[in-house]
PDB file with SEQRES, HELIX, SHEET and CRYST1 records, atoms N, CA, C and O in Angstrom:
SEQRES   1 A   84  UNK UNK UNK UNK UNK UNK UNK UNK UNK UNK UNK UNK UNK          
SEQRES   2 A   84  UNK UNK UNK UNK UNK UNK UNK UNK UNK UNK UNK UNK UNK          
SEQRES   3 A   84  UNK UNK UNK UNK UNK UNK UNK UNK UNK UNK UNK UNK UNK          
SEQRES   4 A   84  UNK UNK UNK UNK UNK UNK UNK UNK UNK UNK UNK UNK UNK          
SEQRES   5 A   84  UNK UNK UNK UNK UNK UNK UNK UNK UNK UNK UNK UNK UNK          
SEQRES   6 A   84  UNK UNK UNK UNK UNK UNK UNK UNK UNK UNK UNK UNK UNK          
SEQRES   7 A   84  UNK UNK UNK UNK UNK UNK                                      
HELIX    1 AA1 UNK A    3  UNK A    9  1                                   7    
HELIX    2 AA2 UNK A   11  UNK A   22  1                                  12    
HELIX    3 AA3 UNK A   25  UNK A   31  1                                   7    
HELIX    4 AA4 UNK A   35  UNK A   46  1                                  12    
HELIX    5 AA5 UNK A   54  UNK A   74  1                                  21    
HELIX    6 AA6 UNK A   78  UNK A   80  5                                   3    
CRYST1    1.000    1.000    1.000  90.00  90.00  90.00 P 1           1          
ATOM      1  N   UNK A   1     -21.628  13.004   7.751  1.00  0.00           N  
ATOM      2  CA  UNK A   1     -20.784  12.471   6.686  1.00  0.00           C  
ATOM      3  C   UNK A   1     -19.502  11.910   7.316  1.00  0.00           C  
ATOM      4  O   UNK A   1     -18.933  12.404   8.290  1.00  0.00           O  
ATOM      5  N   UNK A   2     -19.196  11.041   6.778  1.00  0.00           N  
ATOM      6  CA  UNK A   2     -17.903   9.984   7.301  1.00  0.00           C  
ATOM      7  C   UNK A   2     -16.512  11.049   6.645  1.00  0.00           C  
ATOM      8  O   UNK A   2     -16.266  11.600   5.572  1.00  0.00           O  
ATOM      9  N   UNK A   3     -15.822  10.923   8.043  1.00  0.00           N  
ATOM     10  CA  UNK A   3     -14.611  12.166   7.647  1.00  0.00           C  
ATOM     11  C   UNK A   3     -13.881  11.733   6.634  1.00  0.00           C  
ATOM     12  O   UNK A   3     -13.487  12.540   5.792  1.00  0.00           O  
ATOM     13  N   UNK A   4     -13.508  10.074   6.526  1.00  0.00           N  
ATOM     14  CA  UNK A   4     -12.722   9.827   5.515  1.00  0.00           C  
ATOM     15  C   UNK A   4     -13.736   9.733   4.098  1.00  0.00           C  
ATOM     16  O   UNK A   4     -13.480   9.081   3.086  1.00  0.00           O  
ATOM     17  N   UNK A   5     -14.425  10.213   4.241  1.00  0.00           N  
ATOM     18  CA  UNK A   5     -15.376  10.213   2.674  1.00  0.00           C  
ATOM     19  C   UNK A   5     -14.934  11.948   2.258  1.00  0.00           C  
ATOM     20  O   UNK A   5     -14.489  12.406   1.205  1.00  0.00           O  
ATOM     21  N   UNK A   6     -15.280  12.633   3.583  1.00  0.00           N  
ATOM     22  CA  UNK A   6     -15.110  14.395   3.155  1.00  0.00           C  
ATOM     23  C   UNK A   6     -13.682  14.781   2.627  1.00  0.00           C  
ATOM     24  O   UNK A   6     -13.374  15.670   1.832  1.00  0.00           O  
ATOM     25  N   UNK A   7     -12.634  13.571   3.503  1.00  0.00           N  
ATOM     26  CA  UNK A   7     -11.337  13.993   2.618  1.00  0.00           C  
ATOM     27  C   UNK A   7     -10.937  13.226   1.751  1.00  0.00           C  
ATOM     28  O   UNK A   7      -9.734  13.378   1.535  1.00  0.00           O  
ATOM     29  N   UNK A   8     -11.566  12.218   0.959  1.00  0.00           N  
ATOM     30  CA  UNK A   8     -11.368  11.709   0.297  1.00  0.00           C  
ATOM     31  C   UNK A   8     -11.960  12.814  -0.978  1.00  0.00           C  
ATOM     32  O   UNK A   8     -11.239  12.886  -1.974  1.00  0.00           O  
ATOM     33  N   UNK A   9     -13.148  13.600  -0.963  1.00  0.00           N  
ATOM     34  CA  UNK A   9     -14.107  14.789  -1.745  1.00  0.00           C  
ATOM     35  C   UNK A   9     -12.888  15.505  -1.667  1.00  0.00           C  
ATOM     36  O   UNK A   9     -11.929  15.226  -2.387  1.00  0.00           O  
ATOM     37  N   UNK A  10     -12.879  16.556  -0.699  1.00  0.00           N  
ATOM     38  CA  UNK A  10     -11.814  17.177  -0.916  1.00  0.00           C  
ATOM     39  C   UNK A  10     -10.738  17.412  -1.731  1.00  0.00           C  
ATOM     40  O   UNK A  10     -10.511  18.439  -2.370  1.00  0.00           O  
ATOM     41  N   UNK A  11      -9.787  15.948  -1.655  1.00  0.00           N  
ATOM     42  CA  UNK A  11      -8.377  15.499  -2.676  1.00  0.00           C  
ATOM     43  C   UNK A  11      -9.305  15.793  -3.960  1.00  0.00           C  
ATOM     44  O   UNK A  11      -8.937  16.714  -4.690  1.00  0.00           O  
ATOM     45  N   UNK A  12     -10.352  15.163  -4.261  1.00  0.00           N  
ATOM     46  CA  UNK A  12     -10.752  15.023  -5.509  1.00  0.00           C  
ATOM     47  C   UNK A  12     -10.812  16.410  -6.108  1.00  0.00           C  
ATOM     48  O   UNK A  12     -10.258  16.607  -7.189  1.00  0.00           O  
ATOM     49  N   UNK A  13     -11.387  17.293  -5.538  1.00  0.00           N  
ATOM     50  CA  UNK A  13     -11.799  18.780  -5.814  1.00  0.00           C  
ATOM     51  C   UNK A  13     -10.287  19.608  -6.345  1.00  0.00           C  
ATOM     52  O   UNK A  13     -10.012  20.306  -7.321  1.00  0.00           O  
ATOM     53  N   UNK A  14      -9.470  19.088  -5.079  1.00  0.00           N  
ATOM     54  CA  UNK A  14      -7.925  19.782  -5.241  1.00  0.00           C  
ATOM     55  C   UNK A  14      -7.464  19.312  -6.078  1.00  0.00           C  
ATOM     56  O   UNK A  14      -6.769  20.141  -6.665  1.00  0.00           O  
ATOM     57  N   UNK A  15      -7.422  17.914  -6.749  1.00  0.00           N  
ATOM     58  CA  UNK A  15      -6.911  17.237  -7.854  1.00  0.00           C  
ATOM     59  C   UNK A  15      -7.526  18.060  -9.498  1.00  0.00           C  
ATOM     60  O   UNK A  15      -6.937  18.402 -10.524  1.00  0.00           O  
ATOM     61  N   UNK A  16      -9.050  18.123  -9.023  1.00  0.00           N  
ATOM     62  CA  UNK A  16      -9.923  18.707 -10.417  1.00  0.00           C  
ATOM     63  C   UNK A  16      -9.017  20.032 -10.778  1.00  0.00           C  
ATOM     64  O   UNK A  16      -8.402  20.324 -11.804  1.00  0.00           O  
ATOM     65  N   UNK A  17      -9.178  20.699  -9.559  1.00  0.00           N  
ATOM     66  CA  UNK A  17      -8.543  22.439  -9.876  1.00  0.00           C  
ATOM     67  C   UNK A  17      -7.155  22.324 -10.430  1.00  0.00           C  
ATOM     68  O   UNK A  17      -6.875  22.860 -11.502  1.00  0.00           O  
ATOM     69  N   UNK A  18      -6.114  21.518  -9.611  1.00  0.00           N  
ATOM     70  CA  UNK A  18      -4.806  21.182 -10.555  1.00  0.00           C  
ATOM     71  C   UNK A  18      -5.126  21.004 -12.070  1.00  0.00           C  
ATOM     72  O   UNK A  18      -4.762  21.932 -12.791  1.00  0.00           O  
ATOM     73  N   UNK A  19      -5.820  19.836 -12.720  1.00  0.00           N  
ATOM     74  CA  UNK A  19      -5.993  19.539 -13.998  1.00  0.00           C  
ATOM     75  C   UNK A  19      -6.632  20.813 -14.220  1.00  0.00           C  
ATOM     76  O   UNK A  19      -5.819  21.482 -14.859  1.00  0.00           O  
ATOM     77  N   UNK A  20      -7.746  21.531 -14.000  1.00  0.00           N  
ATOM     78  CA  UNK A  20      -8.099  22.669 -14.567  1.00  0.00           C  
ATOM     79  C   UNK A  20      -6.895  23.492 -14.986  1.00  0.00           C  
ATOM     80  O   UNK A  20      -6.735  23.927 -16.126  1.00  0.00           O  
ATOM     81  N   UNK A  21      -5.976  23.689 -13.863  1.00  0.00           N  
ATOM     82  CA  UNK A  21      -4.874  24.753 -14.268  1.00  0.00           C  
ATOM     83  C   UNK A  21      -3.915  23.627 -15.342  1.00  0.00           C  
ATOM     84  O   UNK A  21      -2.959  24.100 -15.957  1.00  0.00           O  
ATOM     85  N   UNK A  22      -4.109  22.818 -15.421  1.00  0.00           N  
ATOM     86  CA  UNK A  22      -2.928  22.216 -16.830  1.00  0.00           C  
ATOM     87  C   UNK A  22      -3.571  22.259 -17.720  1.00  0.00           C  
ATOM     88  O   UNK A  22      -2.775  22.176 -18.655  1.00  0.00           O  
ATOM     89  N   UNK A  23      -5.095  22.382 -18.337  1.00  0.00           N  
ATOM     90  CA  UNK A  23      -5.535  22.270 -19.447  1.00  0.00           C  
ATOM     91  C   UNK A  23      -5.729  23.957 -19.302  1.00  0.00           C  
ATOM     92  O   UNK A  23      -6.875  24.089 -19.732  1.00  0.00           O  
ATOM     93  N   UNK A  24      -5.443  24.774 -19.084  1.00  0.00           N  
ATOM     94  CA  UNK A  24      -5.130  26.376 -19.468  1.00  0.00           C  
ATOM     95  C   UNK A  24      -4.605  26.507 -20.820  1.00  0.00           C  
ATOM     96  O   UNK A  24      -3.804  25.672 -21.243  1.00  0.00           O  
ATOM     97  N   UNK A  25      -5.053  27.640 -21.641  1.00  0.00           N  
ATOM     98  CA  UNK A  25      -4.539  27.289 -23.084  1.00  0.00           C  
ATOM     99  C   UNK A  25      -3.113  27.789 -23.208  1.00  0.00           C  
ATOM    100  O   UNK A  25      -2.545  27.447 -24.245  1.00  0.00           O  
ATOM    101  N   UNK A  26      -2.306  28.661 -22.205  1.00  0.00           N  
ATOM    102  CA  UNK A  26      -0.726  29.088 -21.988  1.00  0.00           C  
ATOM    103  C   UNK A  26      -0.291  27.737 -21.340  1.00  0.00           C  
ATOM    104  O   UNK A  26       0.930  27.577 -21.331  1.00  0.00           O  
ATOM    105  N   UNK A  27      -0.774  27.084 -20.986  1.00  0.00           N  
ATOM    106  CA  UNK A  27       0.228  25.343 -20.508  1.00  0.00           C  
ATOM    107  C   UNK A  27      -0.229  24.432 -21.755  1.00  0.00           C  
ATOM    108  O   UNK A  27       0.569  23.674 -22.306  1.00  0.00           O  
ATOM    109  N   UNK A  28      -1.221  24.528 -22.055  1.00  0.00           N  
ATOM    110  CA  UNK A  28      -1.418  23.441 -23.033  1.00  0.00           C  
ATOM    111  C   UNK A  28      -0.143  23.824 -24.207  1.00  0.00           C  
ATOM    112  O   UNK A  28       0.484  22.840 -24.600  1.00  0.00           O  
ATOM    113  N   UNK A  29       0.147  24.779 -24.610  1.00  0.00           N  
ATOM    114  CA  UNK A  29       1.019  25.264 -25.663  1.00  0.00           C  
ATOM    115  C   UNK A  29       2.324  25.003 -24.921  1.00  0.00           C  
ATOM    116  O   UNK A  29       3.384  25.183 -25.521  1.00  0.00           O  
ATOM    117  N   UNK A  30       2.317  24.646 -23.831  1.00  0.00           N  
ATOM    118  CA  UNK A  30       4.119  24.055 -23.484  1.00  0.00           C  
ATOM    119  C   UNK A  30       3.990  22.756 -23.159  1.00  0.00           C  
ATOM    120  O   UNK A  30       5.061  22.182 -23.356  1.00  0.00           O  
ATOM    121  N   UNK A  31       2.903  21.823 -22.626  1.00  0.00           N  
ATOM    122  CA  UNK A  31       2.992  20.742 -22.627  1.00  0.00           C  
ATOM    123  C   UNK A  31       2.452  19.806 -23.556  1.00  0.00           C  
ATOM    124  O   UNK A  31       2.806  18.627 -23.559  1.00  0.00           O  
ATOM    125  N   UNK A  32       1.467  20.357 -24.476  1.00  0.00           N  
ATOM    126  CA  UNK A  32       0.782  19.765 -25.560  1.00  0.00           C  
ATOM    127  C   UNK A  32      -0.305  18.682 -24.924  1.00  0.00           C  
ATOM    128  O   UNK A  32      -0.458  17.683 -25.627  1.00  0.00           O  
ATOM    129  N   UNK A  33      -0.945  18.722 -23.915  1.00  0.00           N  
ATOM    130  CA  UNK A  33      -1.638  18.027 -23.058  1.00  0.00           C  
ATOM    131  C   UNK A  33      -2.954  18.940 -22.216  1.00  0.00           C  
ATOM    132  O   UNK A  33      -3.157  19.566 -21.176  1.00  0.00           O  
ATOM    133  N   UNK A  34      -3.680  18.486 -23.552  1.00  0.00           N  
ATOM    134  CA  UNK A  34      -4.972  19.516 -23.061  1.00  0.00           C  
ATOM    135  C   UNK A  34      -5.897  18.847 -22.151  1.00  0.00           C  
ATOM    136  O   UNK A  34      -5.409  18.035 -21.365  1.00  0.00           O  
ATOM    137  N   UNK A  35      -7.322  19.089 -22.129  1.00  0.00           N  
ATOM    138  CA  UNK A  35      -7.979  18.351 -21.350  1.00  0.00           C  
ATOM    139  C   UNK A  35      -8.107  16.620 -21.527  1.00  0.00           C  
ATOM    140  O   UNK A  35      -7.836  15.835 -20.618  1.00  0.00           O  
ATOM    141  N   UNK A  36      -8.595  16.204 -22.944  1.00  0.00           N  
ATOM    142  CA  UNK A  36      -8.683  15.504 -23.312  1.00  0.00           C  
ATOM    143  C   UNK A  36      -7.690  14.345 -22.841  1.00  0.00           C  
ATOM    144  O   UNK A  36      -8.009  13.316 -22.246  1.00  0.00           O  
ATOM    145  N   UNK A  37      -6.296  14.780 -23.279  1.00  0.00           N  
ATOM    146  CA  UNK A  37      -4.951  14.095 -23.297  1.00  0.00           C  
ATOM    147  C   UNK A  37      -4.699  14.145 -21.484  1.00  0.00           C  
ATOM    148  O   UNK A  37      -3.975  13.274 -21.003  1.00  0.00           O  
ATOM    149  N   UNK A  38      -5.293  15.131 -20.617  1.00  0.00           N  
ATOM    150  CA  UNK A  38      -5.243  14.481 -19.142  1.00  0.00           C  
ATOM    151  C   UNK A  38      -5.956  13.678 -19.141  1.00  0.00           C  
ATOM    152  O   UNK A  38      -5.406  12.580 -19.062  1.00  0.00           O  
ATOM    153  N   UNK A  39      -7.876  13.625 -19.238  1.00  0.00           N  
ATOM    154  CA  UNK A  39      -8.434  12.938 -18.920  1.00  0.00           C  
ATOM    155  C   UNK A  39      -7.828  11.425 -19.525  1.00  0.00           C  
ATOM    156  O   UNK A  39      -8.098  10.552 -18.700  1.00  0.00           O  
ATOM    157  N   UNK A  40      -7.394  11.093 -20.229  1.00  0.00           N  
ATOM    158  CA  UNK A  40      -7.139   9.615 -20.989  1.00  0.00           C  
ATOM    159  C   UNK A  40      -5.705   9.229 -19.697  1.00  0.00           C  
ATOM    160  O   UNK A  40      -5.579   8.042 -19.395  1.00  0.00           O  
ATOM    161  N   UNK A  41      -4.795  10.201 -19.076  1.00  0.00           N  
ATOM    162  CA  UNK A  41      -3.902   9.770 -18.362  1.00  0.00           C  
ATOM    163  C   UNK A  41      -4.233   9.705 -16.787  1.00  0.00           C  
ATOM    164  O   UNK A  41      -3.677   8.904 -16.036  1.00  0.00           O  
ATOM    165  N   UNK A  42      -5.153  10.591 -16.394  1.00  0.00           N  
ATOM    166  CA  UNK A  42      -6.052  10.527 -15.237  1.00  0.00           C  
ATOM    167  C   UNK A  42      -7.038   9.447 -15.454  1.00  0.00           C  
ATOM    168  O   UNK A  42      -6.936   8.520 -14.651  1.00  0.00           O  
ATOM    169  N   UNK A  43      -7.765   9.365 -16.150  1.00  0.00           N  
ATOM    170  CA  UNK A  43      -8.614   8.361 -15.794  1.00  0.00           C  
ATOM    171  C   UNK A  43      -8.446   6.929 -14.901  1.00  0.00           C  
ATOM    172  O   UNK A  43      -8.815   6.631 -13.765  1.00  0.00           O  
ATOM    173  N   UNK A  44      -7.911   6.385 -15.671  1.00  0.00           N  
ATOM    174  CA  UNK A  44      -7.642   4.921 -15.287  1.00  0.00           C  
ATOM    175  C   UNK A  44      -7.192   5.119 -13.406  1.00  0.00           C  
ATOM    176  O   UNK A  44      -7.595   4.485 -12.431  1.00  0.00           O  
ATOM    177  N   UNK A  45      -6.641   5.769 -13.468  1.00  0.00           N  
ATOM    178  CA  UNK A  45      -6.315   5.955 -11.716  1.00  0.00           C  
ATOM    179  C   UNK A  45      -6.933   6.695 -10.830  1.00  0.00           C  
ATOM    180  O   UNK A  45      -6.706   6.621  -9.622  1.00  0.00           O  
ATOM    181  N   UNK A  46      -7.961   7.651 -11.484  1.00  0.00           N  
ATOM    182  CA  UNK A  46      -9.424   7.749 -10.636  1.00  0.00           C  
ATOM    183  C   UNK A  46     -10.591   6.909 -10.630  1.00  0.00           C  
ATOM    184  O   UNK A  46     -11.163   6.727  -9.555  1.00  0.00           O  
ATOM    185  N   UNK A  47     -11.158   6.205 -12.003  1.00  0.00           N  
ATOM    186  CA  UNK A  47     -12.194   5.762 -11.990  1.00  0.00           C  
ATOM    187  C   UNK A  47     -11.605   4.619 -12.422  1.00  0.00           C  
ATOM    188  O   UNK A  47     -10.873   4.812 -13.392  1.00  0.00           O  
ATOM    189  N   UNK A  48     -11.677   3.279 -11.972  1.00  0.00           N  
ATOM    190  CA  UNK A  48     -11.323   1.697 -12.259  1.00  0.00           C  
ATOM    191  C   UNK A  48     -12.510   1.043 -12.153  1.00  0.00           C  
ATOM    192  O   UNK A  48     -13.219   1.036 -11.147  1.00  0.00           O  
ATOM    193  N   UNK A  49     -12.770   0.402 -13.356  1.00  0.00           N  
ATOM    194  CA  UNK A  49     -13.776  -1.101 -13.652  1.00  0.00           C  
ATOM    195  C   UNK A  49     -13.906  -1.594 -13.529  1.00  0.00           C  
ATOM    196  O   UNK A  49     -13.448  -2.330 -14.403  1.00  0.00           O  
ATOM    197  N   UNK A  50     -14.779  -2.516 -12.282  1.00  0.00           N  
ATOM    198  CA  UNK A  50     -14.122  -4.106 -11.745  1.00  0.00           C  
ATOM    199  C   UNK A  50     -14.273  -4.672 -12.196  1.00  0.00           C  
ATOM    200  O   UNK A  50     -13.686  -5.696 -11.846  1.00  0.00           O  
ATOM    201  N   UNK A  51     -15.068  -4.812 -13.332  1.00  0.00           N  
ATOM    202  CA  UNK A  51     -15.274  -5.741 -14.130  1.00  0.00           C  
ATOM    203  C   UNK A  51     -13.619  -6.458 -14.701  1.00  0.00           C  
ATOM    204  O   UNK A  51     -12.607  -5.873 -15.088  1.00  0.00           O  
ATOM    205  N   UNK A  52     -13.956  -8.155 -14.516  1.00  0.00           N  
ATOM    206  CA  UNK A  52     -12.676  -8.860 -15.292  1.00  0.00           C  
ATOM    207  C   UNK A  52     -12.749  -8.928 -16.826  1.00  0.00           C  
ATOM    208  O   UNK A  52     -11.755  -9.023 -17.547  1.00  0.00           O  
ATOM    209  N   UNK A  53     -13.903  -8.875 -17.217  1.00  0.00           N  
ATOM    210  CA  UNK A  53     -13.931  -8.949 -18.806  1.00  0.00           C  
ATOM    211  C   UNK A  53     -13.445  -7.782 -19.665  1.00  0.00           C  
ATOM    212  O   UNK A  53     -14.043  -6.706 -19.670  1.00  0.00           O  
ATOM    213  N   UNK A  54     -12.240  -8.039 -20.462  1.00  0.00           N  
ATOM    214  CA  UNK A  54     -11.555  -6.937 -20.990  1.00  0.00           C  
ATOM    215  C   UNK A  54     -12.416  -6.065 -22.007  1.00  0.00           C  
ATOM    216  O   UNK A  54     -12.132  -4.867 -21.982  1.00  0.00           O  
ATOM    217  N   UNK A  55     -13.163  -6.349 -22.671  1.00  0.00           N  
ATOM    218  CA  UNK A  55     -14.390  -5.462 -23.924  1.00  0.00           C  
ATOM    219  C   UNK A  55     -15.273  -4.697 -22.603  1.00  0.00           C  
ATOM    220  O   UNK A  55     -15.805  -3.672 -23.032  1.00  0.00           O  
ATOM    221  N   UNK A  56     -15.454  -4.839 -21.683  1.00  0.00           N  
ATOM    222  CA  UNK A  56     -16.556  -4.575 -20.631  1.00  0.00           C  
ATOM    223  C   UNK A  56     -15.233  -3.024 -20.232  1.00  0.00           C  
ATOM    224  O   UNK A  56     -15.507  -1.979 -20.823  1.00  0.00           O  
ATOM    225  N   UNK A  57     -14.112  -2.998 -19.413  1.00  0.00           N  
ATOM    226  CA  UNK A  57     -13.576  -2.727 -19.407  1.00  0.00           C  
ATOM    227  C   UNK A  57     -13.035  -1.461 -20.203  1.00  0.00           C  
ATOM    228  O   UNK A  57     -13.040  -0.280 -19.855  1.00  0.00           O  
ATOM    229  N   UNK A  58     -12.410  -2.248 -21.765  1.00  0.00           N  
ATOM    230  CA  UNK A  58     -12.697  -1.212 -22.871  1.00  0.00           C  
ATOM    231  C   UNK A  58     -13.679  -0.188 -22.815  1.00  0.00           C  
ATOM    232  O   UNK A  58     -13.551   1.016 -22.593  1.00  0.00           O  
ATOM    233  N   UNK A  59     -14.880  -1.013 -23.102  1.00  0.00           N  
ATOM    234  CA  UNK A  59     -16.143   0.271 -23.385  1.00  0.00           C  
ATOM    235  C   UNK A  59     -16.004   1.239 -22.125  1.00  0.00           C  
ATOM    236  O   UNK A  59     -16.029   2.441 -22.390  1.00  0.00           O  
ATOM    237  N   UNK A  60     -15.866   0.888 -20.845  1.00  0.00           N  
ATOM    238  CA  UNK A  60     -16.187   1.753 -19.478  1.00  0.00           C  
ATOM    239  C   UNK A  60     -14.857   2.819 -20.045  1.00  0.00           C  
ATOM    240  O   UNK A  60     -15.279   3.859 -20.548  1.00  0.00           O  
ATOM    241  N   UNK A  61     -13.607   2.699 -20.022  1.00  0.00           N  
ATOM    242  CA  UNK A  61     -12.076   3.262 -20.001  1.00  0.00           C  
ATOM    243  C   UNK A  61     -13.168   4.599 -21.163  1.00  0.00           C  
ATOM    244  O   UNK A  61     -13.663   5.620 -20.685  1.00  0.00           O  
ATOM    245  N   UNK A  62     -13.252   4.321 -22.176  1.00  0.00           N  
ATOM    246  CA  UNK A  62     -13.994   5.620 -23.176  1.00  0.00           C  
ATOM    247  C   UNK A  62     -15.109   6.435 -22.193  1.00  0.00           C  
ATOM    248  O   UNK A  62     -15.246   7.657 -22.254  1.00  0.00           O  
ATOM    249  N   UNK A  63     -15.600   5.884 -21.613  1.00  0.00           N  
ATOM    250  CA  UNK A  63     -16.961   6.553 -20.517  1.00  0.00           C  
ATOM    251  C   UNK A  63     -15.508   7.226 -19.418  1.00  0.00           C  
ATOM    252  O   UNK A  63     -15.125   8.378 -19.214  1.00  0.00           O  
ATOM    253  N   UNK A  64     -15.240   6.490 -19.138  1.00  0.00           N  
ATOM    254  CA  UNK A  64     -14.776   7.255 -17.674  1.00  0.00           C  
ATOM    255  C   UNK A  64     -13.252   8.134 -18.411  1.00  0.00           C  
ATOM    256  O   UNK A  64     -12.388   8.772 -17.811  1.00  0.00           O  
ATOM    257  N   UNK A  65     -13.370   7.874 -19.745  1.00  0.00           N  
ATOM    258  CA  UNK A  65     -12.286   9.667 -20.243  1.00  0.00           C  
ATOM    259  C   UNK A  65     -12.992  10.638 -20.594  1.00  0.00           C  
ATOM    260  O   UNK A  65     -12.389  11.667 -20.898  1.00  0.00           O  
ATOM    261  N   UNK A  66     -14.497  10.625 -20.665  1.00  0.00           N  
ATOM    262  CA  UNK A  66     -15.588  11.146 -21.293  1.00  0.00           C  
ATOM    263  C   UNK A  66     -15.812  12.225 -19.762  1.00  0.00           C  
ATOM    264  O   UNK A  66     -15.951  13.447 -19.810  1.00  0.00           O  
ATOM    265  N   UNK A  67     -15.795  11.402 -18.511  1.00  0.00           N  
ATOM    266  CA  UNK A  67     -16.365  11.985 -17.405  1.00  0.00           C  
ATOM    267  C   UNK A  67     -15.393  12.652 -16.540  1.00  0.00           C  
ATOM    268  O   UNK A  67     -15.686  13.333 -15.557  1.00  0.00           O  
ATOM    269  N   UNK A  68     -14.046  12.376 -17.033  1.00  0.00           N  
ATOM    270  CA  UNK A  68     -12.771  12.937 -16.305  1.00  0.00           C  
ATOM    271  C   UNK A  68     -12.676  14.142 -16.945  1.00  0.00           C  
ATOM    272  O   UNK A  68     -12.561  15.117 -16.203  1.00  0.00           O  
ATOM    273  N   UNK A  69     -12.703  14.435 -18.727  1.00  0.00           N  
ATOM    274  CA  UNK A  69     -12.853  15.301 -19.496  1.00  0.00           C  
ATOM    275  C   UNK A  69     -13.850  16.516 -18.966  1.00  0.00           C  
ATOM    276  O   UNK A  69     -13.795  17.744 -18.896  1.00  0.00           O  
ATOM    277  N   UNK A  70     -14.596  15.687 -18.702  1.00  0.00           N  
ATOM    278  CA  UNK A  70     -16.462  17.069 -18.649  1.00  0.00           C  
ATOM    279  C   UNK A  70     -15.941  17.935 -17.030  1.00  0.00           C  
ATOM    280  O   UNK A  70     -16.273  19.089 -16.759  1.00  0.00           O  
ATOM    281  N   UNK A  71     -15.062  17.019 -16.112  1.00  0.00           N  
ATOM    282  CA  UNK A  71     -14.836  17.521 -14.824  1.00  0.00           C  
ATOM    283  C   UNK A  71     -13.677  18.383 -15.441  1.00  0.00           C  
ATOM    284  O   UNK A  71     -13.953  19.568 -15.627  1.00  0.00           O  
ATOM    285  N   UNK A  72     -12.716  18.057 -15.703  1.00  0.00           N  
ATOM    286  CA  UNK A  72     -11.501  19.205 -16.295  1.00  0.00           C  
ATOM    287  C   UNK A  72     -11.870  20.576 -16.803  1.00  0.00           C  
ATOM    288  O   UNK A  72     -11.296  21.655 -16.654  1.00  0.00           O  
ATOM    289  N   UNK A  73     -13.462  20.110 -17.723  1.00  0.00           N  
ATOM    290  CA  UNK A  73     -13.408  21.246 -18.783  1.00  0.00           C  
ATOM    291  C   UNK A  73     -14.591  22.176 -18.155  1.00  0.00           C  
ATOM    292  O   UNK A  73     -14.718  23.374 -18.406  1.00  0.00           O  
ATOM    293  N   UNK A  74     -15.484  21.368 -17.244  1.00  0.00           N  
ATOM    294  CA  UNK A  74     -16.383  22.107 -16.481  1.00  0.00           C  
ATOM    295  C   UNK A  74     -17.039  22.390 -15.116  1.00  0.00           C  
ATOM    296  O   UNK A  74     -17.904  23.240 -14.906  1.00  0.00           O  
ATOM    297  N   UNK A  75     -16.519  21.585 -14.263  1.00  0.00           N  
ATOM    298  CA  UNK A  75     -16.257  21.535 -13.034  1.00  0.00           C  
ATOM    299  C   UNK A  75     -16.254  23.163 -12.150  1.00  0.00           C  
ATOM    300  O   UNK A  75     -15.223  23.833 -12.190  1.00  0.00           O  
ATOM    301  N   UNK A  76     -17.403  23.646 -11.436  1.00  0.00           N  
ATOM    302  CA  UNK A  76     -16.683  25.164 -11.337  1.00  0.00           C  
ATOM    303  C   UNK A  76     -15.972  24.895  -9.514  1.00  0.00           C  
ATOM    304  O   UNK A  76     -16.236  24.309  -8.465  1.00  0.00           O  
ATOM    305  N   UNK A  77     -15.303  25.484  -9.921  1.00  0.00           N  
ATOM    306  CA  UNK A  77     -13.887  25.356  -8.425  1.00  0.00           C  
ATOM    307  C   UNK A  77     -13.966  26.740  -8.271  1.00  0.00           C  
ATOM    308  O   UNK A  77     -13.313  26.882  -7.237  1.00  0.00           O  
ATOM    309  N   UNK A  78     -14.378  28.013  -8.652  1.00  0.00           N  
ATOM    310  CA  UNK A  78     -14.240  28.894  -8.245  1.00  0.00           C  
ATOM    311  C   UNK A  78     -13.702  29.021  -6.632  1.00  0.00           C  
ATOM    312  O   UNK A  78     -12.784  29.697  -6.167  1.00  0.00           O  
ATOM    313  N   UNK A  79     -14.855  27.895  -5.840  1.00  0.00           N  
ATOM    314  CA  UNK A  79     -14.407  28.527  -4.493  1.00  0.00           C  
ATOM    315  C   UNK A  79     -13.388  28.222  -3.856  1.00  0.00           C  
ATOM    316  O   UNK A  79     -13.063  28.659  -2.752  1.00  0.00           O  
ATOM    317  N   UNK A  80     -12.786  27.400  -4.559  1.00  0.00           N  
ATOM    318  CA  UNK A  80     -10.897  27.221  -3.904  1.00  0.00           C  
ATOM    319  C   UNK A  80     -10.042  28.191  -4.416  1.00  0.00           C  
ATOM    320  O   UNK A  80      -8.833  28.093  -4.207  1.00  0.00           O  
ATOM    321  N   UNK A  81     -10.574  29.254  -5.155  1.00  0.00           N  
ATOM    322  CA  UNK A  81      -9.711  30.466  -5.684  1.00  0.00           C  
ATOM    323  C   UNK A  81      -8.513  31.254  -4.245  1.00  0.00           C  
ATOM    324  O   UNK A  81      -8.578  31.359  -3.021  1.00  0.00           O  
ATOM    325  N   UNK A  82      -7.821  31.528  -5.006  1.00  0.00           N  
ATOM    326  CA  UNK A  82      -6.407  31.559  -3.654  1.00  0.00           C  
ATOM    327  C   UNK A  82      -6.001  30.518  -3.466  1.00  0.00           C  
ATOM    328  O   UNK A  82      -4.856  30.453  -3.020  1.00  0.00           O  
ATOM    329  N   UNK A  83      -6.717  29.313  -3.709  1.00  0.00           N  
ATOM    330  CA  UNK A  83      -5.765  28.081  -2.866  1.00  0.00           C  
ATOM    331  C   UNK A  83      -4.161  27.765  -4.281  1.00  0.00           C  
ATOM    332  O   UNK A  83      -2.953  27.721  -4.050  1.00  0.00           O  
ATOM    333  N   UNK A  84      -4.734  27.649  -5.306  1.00  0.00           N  
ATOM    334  CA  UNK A  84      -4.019  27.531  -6.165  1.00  0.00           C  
ATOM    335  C   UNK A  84      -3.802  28.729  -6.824  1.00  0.00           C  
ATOM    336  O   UNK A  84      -3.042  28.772  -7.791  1.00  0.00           O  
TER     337      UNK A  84                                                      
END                                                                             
């Protein structure tokens, strides 16, 4: 595996477990920003559409808050436990 692919996985994993710990239901009640409301502010700057056509675009932005969501809410990270 290409090293800059494994740490590119990596960030991603460490990024998931962060959002896991902000959609906690004791942070969600101080920031009002549950999973949902990350995935819609994460998305766009993990997963981008190359598509130029803006409706093409549209429809993907709902898919890729759909798939940022399912990683927040189910993603198991157990094994970075201690790191965070």
């Amino acid at each position: 595996m290409n090293v800059t692919i494994l740490v590119c996985e990596l960030r991603s994993l460490d990024w998931c477990c962060m959002f896991q710990i902000f959609a906690r239901s004791e942070v969600v009640q101080v920031t009002k920003m549950d999973a949902s409301n990350l995935a819609m502010v994460i998305a766009p700057n993990c997963l981008r559409c190359t598509s130029q056509d803006p409706r093409v675009i549209f429809e993907n932005a709902r898919k890729e808050m759909a798939f940022m969501r399912t990683l927040i809410q189910s993603l198991d990270t157990s094994f970075m436990e201690g790191i965070y």
